[in-house]
N, C-alpha and C positions, 0 to 999 in steps of 0.2 A: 703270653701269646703276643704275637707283632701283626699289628693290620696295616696296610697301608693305609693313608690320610685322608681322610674323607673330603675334603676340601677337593686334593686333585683327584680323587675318585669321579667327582659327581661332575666338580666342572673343570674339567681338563683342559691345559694350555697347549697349544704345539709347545715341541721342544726348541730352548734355544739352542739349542747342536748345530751344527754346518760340520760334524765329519764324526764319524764315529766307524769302530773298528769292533766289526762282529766275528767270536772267535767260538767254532765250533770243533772240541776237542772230541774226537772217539779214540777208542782202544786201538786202531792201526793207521789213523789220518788224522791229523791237525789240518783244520779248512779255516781262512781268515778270508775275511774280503771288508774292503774298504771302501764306504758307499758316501757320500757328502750331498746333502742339501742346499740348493742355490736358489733363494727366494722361490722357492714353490718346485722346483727342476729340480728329479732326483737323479744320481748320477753312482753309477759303480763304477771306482776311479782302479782299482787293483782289487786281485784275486790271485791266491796261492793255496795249494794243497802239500801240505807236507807228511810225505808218508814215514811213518816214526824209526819203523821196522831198517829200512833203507838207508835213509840217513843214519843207523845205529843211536837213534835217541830212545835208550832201553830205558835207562832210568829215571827218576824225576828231575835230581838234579840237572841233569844233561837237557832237556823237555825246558824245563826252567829257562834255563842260560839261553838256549837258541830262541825262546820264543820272545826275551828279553832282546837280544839283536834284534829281531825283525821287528820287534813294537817299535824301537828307536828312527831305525829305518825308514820307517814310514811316518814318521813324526811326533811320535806319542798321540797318539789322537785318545779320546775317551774310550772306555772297551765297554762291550757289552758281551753277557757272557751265557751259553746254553748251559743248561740245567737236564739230564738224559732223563727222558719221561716216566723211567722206573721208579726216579726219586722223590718224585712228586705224583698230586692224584688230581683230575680235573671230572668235574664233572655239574650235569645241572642238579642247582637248589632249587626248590618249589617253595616260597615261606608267605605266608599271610600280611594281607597290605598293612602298611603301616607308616609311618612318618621317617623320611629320611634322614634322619637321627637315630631311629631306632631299629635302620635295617644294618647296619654296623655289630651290633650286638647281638642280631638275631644270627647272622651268618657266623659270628665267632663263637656262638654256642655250637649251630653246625659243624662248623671244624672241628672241634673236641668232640664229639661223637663219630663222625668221619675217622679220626685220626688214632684216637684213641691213646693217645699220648697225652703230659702235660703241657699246659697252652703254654709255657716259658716258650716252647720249641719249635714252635709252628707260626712260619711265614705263609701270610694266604692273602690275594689278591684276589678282588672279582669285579664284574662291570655286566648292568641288566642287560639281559634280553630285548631284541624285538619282539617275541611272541609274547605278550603276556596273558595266560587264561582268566577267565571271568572270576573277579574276586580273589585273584590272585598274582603274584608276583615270580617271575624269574631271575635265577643271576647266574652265570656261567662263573664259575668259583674253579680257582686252581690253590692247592695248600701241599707245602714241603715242608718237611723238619730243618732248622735255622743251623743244625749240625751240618746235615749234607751239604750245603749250600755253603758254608765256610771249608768244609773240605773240599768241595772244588773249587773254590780260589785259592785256598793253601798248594793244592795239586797243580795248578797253572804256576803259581809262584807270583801274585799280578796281584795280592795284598797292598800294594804301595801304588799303585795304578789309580788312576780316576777310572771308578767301574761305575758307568751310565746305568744298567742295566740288567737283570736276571732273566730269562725266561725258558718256558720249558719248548722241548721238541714239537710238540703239540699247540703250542700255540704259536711257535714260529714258519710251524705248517702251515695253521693257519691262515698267518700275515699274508705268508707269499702266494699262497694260493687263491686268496683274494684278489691279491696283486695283478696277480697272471690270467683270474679267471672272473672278473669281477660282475658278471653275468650269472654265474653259477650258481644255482638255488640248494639242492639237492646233491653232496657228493661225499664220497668216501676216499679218504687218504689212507696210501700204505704204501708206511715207508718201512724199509729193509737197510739194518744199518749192519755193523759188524756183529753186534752183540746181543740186539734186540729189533722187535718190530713193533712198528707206532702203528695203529692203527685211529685213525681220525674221523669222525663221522663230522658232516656240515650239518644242518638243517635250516633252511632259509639265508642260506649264505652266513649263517654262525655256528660256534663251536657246540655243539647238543652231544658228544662223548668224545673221550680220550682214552685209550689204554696202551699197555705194553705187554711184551711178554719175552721173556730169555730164549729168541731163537733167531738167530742172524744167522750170515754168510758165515760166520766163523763157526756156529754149528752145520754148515752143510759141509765145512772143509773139516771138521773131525771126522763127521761120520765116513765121507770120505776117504782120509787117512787109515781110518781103522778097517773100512772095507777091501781098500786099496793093500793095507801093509805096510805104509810109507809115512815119511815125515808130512807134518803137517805145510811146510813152505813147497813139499812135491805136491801135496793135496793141492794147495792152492791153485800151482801154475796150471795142472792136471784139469782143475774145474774150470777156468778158464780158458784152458784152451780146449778141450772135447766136449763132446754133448753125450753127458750120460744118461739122457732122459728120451733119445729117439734115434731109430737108427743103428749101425752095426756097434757103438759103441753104449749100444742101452743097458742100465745096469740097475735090474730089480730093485737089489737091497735100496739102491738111492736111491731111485723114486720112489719106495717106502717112506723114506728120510721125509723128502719133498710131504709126500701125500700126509705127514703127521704136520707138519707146517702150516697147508693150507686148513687141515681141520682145524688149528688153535686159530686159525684168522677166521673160519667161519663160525668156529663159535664163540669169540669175541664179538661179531653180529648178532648171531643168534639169539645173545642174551639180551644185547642191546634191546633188539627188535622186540624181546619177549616182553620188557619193562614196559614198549611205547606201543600198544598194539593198536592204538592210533595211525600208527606210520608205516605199517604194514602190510598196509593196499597200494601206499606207494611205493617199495621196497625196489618195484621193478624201475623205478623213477629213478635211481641211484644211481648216478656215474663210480668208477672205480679209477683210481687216479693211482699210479707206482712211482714212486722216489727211492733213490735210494741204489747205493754201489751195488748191493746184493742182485739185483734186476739186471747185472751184465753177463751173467752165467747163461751160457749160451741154453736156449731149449728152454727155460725156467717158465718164461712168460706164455708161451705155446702150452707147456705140460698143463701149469694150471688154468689156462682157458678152456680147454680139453677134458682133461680129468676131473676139475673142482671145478668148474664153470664160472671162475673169478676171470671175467673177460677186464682187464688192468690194460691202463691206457697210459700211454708219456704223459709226463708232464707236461701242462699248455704252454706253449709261449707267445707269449700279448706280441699280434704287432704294432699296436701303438707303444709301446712299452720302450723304445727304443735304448738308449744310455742303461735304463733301468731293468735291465735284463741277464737276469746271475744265469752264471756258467753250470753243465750239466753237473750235481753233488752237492751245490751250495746255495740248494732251495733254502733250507734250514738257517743259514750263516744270512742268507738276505733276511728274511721274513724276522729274523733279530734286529738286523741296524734299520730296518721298518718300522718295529715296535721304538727300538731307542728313538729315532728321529721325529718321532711322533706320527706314522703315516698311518699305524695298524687301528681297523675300527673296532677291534674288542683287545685293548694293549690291556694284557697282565701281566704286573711283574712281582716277582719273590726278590727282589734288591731287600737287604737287613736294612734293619732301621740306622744303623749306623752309617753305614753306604747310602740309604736314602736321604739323611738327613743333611749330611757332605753333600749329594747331589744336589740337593733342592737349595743350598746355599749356594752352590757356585752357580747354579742356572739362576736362581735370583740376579748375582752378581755379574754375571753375561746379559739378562734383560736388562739390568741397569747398564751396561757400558753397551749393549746394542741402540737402549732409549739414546743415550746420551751423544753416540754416534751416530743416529736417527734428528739428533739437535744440531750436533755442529755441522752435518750432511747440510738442515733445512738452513743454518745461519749464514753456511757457505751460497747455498743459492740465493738466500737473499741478497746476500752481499754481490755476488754476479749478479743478479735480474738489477738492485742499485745502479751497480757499476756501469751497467752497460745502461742504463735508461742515463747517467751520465752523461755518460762517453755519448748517447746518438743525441742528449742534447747539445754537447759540448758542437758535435757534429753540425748540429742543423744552425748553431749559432755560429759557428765557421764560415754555412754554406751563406747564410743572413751578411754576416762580415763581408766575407765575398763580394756581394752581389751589391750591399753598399758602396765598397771601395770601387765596385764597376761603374759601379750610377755615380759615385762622386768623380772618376776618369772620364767619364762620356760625358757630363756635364761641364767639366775642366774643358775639354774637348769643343763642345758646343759653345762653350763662353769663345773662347778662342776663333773659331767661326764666325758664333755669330758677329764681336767684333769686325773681322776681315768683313765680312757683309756690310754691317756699320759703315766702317770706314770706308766700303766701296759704294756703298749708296749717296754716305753724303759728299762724296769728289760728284756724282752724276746728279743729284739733287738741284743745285742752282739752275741746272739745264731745264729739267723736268718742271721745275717751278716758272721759268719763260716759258717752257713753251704752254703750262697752263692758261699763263698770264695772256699768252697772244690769243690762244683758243676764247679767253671769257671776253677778252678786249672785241672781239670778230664778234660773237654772240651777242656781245652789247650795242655791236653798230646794228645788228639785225633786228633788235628790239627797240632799238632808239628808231628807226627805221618806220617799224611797224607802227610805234605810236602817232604820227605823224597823221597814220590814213583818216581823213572826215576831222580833221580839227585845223582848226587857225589859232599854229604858235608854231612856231620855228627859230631852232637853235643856233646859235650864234657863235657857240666855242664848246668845243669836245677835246679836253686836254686828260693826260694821264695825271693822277695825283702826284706822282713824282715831280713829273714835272714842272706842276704847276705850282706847290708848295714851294719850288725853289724860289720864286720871284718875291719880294716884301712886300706886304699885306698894302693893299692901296689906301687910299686916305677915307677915316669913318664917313666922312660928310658929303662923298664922291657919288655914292648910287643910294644915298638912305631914301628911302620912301616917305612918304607924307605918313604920320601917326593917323590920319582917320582912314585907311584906302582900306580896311576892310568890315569896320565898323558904322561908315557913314554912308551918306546917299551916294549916285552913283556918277556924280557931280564930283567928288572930294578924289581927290588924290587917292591911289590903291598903294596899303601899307604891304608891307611883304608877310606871307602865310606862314605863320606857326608851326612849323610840324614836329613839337613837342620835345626840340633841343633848348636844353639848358644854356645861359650862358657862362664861358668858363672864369671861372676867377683868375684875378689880377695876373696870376703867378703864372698861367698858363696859356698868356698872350703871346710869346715869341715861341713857345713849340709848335715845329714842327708835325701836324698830325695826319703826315702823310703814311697811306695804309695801300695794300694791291687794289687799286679803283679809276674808276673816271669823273671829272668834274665835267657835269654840263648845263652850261646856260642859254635860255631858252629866255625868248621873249612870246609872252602871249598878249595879242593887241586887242582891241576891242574894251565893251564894260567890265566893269570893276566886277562884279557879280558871275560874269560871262568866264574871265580869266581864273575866277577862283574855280570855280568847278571844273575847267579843264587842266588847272592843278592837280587840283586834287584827283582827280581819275587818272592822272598819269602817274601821278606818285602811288595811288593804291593798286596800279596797273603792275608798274616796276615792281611793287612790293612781293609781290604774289610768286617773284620769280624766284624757284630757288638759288638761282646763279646770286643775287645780293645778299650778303645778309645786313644791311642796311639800306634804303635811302632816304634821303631827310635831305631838306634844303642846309647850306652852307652860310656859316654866322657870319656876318657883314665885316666881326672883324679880322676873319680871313680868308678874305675875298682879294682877288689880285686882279688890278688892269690889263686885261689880254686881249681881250677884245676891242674890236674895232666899233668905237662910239657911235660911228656912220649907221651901224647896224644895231644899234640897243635902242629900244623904244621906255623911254622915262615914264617910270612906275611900274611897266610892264617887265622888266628884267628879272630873272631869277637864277639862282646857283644852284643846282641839283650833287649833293655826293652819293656817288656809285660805289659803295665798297663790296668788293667780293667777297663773296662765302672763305670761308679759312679752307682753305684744300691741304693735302697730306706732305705737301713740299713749300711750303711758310717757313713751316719750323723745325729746327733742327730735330733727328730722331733720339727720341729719349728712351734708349735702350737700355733696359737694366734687366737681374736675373726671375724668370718668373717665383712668384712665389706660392702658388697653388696648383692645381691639375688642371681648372676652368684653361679652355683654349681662348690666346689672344682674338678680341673683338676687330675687325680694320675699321680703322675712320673714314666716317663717310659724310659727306657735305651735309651738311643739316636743311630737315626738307623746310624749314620753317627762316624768317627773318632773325636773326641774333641780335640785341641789344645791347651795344656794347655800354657802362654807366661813366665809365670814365671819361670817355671821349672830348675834347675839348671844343668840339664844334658842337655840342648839343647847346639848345637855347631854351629848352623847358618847355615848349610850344608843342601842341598835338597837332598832328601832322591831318586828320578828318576834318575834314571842311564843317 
């Protein structure tokens, strides 16, 4: 006995197929259609009917040959191949719960009791139910002799073929009719072929009985023929084109015929019904569904609505269904490359063990080259998702490049500028630098000016330092003060006031330390004590001013005769240096590239006195009284 595998019994894989070629052979039609799976999208790509009779393919070998062409034709695809529902038995097991391991063996005992033949011979597939009763188990079971089933693949000629698939009429009914009607709870199939009629019961949208019985179209066209007097090819065209069953062309004996027809189809229910008497209150529940060539005879479908009250309805056609929509005849040839493609939900198949095992190897070795095509797919997008995170760094580091070589151009640029600026500032600089120089010279006469109001001392010589530097230093001994004029009484000779210049060493007696400023000397008359304190308030007067950044009296040894003697009163004589604040046109601009983001500061006079330490006129002396 041959079971199929329990493994893919229980847990069932989609098929790795993308095309398989369903071929339904009857006694006067060869029906093929050629249906292909596209990641989930089912598609009927080709469909043909090849009527045998017509073509003159009488014999096998000829049946062979041609149906060899057209496999080619269409590119060898996998076959799946119908099994006529006479040759096999389908129907429901009821067997006691048990571990599934051990319902494989319960159901193969089934089968030899069903069959009644030896188990060497018998191919039998099955798949559970959704009903299952309390304490109990279902399995919709289909079982053929292993003989049949190799006689028709010897009768096809398609032994050398990759054959996907077996299955019977009855369950390929059922495939399609799920397909078409997948709402459907409650319905009954009847199909009408040349030779026999399938009659299919659903219950809950599954297979719950299958039969057959020897009376097709080709028995209405005997009886016919022999009514008639004529050949059976006159029978035919004759049933097809008249209605013997209403009207002037009615003819007794054949709806006789007819009326023995629908009894064997009502009592293929009847027994049914009688086993389930369960389902017999729903009976009226039951849709009646017709397939099949035999249903073209004009009258047929009327008479028995009529007469037997088998009110038989077309087959549905899904309008979602689109692509996936077989042509009127090859309900049967779909609802096969359904079950091969893996679409059907109660797939039974009688494939021999030998054919199954072939199968189940080369679908292995299709899920490996689909995995592995599923690899170089994901290695290929890595490698693009890489690539291109590359390529937009490659990009952004271009756009980076770019934008530096812009900023290194605009800076080229602006150096270049700013030079011509440079250079045009310091051609107008020496300008700008007099007329500061006139501006603080004017400010200085306004403040020497002011100092003057409510005090007795008055200046004697107000020269520019330029100037005044230019003459050689007059003689040490010429205006020196007495040593006690500010240390002793007020009797003693007034020494000259400290204002905290250093004096400069040796080395730096003949420079020159003329700076932007005024020298001026000032005689203050009066006591010794009297003249220091209006010193010293006019020197911390000056000092406060931010226009100097110096004043301090000037070192005796360089002092110049400029003055008119007539007007210097002895002891009381002093040198005042006026040096101006440093303003932004002294010194040359020192232009160079910034070197951080901080915006340049401008220079600005300093609000305070500068100190300059070098200076060669300091005397070391503090200038506070």
């Amino acid at each position: 006995m041959i079971g199929s595998d329990s493994m893919s019994r229980f847990f069932r894989m989609p098929s790795p197929l993308r095309r398989v070629l369903a071929l339904d052979g009857g006694s006067r039609r060869l029906k093929l259609l050629l249906a292909e799976s596209d990641f989930g999208h089912l598609r009927i790509l080709k469909e043909e009917m090849v009527d045998l009779r017509s073509e003159g393919l009488v014999s096998a070998a000829e049946l062979q040959a041609h149906l060899h062409v057209l496999i080619e034709e269409w590119g060898s695809p996998p076959l799946a191949l119908v099994l006529p529902q006479h040759l096999s038995l389908s129907q429901i097991i009821d067997l006691p719960l048990a571990p599934e391991s051990e319902v494989d063996k319960l159901i193969a005992d089934e089968t030899v009791k069903l069959s009644g033949v030896s188990e060497s011979r018998i191919v039998y597939d099955f798949v559970r139910t959704a009903a299952q009763p309390t304490d109990r188990q279902e399995f919709w079971v289909t079982i053929s002799q292993e003989g049949e089933i190799r006689d028709r693949i010897a009768r096809l000629g398609v032994e050398q073929e990759y054959i996907c698939e077996v299955t019977t009429t009855a369950n390929a009914l059922i495939a399609a009719y799920r397909a078409a009607a997948p709402e459907a709870r409650q319905s009954i199939l009847v199909h009408l072929g040349a030779q026999t009629t399938v009659v299919v019961i659903l219950l809950g949208g599954q297979g719950a009985f299958a039969s057959s019985f020897q009376m097709g179209s080709d028995f209405f066209t005997r009886a016919l023929a022999r009514l008639r007097n004529c050949s059976e090819e006159e029978a035919e065209r004759l049933r097809h084109e008249k209605n013997f069953l209403a009207g002037a062309e009615f003819s007794a004996d054949f709806a006789g015929v007819v009326d023995g027809w629908t009894a064997e189809v009502k009592q293929q229910l009847r027994e049914w019904f009688q086993k389930n008497p369960a389902v017999v209150a729903e009976a009226s529940d039951f849709v009646l569904v017709q397939s099949g060539g035999g249903f073209d005879q004009p009258g047929l479908l009327e008479y028995a609505r009529e007469r037997a009250s088998l009110v038989l309805q077309p087959w549905p056609q899904s309008a979602t269904a689109g692509d996936a929509t077989p042509g009127k005849g090859f309900e049967i040839a779909f609802g096969t490359a359904l079950q091969a493609l893996g679409y059907s939900a109660q797939p039974v198949s009688l494939l021999p063990e030998e054919y199954r095992s072939a199968s189940r190897k080369r679908q292995s070795r299709q899920r490996v080259e689909l995995a592995s095509f599923a690899v170089v797919v994901l290695c290929i997008l890595v490698l693009a998702v890489g690539t291109w995170r590359e390529l937009s760094l490659i990009s952004v580091k271009q756009a980076l490049l770019d934008k530096v070589r812009a900023g290194q151009e605009s800076v080229q640029i602006n150096d270049l500028l700013s030079g011509d600026l440079v250079g045009e500032y310091e051609a107008l600089r020496p300008i700008f630098a007099r007329q500061q120089n006139t501006i603080d010279t004017l400010t200085t006469f306004s403040l020497l000016v002011q100092s003057r109001s409510n005090r007795s001392f008055f200046y004697v010589l107000l020269s520019d330092e330029q100037s005044y530097f230019t003459l050689p230093p007059a003689i040490l001994s010429t205006n020196r003060p007495a040593k006690t004029n500010l240390a002793g009484p007020a009797t003693e000779p007034l020494r000259p006031i400290s204002l905290g210049i250093k004096s400069p060493p040796a080395a730096l007696t003949n420079v020159v330390p003329a700076r932007p400023g005024l020298i001026a000397e000032i005689c203050v008359p009066g006591e010794a004590e009297a003249a220091r304190l209006v010193l010293s308030e006019l020197v911390n007067g000056l000092k406060q001013q931010p226009l100097f950044s110096k004043v301090d009296l000037l070192s005796e040894e360089l002092r110049r005769n400029l003055a008119d003697p007539k007007m210097i009163v002895v002891d009381r004589h002093y040198v005042l240096a006026l040096d101006f604040a440093a303003s932004d046109f002294q010194q040359p601009a020192r232009w160079k590239k910034p070197s951080g983001t901080a915006p340049a500061r401008p220079v600005k006079r300093p609000s305070h006195p500068v100190r300059a330490t070098s200076d060669p006129r300091e005397t070391g002396a503090t200038a506070t009284p």
